[in-house]
C-alpha positions, 0 to 999 in steps of 0.5 A: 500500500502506498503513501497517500500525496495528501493528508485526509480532511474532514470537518464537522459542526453542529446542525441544530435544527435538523440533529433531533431526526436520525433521517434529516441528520443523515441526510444533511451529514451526507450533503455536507461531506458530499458538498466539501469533498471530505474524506472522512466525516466525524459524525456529530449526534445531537450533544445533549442525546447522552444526557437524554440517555440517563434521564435529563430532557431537553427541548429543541431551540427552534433555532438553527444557530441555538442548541438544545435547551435544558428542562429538567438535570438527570442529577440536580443533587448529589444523592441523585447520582444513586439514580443514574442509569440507561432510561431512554436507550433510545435517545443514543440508538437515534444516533447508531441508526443515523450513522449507519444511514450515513455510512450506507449513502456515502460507501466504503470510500469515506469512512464516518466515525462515530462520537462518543463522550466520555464518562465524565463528560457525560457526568458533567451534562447530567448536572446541568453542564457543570465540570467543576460540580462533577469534579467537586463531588467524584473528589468529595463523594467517589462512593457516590458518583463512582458507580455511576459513572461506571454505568455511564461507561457500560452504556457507552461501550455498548453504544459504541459497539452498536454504532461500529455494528452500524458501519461507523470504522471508528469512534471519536471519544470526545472529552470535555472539559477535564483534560486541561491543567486549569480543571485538575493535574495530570496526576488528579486525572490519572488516579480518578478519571484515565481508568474510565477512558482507557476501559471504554476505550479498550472494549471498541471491537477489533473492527473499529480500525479509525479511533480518534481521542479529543482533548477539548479546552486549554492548557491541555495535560496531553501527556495523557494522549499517549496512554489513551489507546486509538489511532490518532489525537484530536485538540486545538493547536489555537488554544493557550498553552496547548502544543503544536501538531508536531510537539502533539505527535511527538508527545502523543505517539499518535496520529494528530488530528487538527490545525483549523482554526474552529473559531478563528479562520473557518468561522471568520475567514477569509478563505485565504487565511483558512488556504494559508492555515491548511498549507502551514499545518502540511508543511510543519508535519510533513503531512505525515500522521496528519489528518487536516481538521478543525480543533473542536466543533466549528461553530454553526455560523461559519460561512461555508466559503471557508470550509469550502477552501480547505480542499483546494489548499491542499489538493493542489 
């Protein structure tokens, strides 16, 4: 098998009106990955569906720009975490049928991999989107919050599993929140938290062949890439304190995924800026163990010109 003349791109970002349909996300996910020519697409479920999963409602924005709208937290207090459990499977089987929609339309030549949060994210949703409330309370209270977040962790491998069942080559576990320096060190992380990721992540099936692992935020503890088993690392080079792609490949081991700037060149342009930043990004590695991506979610009011200059900048 030869060297691929370029690295592989995708992108990805929320569709806020069309997410709470399996068939109208499938639909738009195609067009999208069809209309910028990606070469994989990270699939984006609804967000707060892995809330919904255990017990927290929400309501759609009724705005395209505007994410689901919380009405009642799965954990408003602390003994509620004893109640946390899979009560609406369907809110996550919504997502495993959407992908396999997706996987079926766009064919084996791109392939989708599917998102998953980890424990603690999925924690952090059931309070109310607080990380400091569940880091607070898994330190003061572990014989509390602990177990649930075991059950969190079972569900999620079997939603993993279902999803690479459906076709998806892979999943991209997305943590939240937790990674960085400002929300606990590294060591704090490892004792507390890594056991999680690292079961969840080791119980993908032998089929799940593209796993990416997201560290989301600032000031990122990435040496905690290198023990998180999958095949390529995803973070924002743009945010304060976090490496570069070369400094994270080499920390990490790993394939990097990344080098867009999220909330910077593909949100406010000009297209020129995003052709300048795909270039720099193949030229720093080499294009060697890169996959060209934005750091993290691109935000619903980027203008499509802007995801639209990526390909050219590197296909040239």
């Amino acid at each position: 098998m030869g060297v691929a003349d370029r690295p592989p791109v995708g992108a990805w970002g929320h569709t806020y009106r069309e997410e709470w349909s399996p068939e109208a996300l499938a639909s738009i996910t195609v067009e999208r990955a069809r209309q910028f020519g990606w070469d994989f697409v990270k699939f984006q479920p609804r967000a707060s569906s892995f809330a919904e999963a255990f017990g927290s409602v929400y309501k759609p924005a009724g705005h395209r720009l505007k994410g689901p709208v919380l009405v009642t937290a799965a954990v408003p207090d602390l003994e509620s975490w004893n109640k946390v459990e899979l009560v609406n499977r369907k809110a996550l089987d919504d997502q495993v049928e959407s992908i396999g929609m997706v996987v079926r339309e766009l064919g084996d030549g791109v392939p989708v991999i599917q998102t998953v949060f980890s424990p603690i994210t999925v924690g952090g949703y059931l309070v109310g989107k607080s990380s400091a409330r569940v880091r607070r309370e898994l330190r003061q209270h572990p014989e509390l919050v602990r177990p649930a977040l075991d059950r969190i962790a079972e569900a999620l491998v079997g939603f993993s599993r279902r999803s690479v069942e459906a076709g998806a080559a892979g999943i991209f576990y997305a943590i939240s929140g937790y990674t960085s320096k400002d929300a606990m060190t590294e060591s704090a992380y490892r004792e507390t938290v890594l056991p999680y990721d690292v079961g969840v992540l080791n119980q993908l099936p032998a089929e799940a062949w593209f796993n990416a692992v997201h560290l989301c935020g600032s000031n990122l503890n990435f040496g905690l890439a290198r023990d998180l088993p999958a095949q390529a690392v995803s973070w924002s080079i743009h945010n304060q304190g976090n490496p570069s792609l070369a400094e994270g490949r080499e920390l990490s081991g790993k394939a990097v995924m990344g080098g867009l700037g999220q909330r910077a060149s593909l949100l406010y342009g000009p297209p020129a800026e995003v052709e300048s930043e795909a270039r720099r990004a193949v030229a720093e590695t080499g294009g060697r163990g890169l996959l060209l991506a934005p750091g993290c979610s691109v935000p619903t009011r980027a203008n499509d010109l802007n995801l639209a200059a990526v390909m050219p900048a590197i296909a040239a």
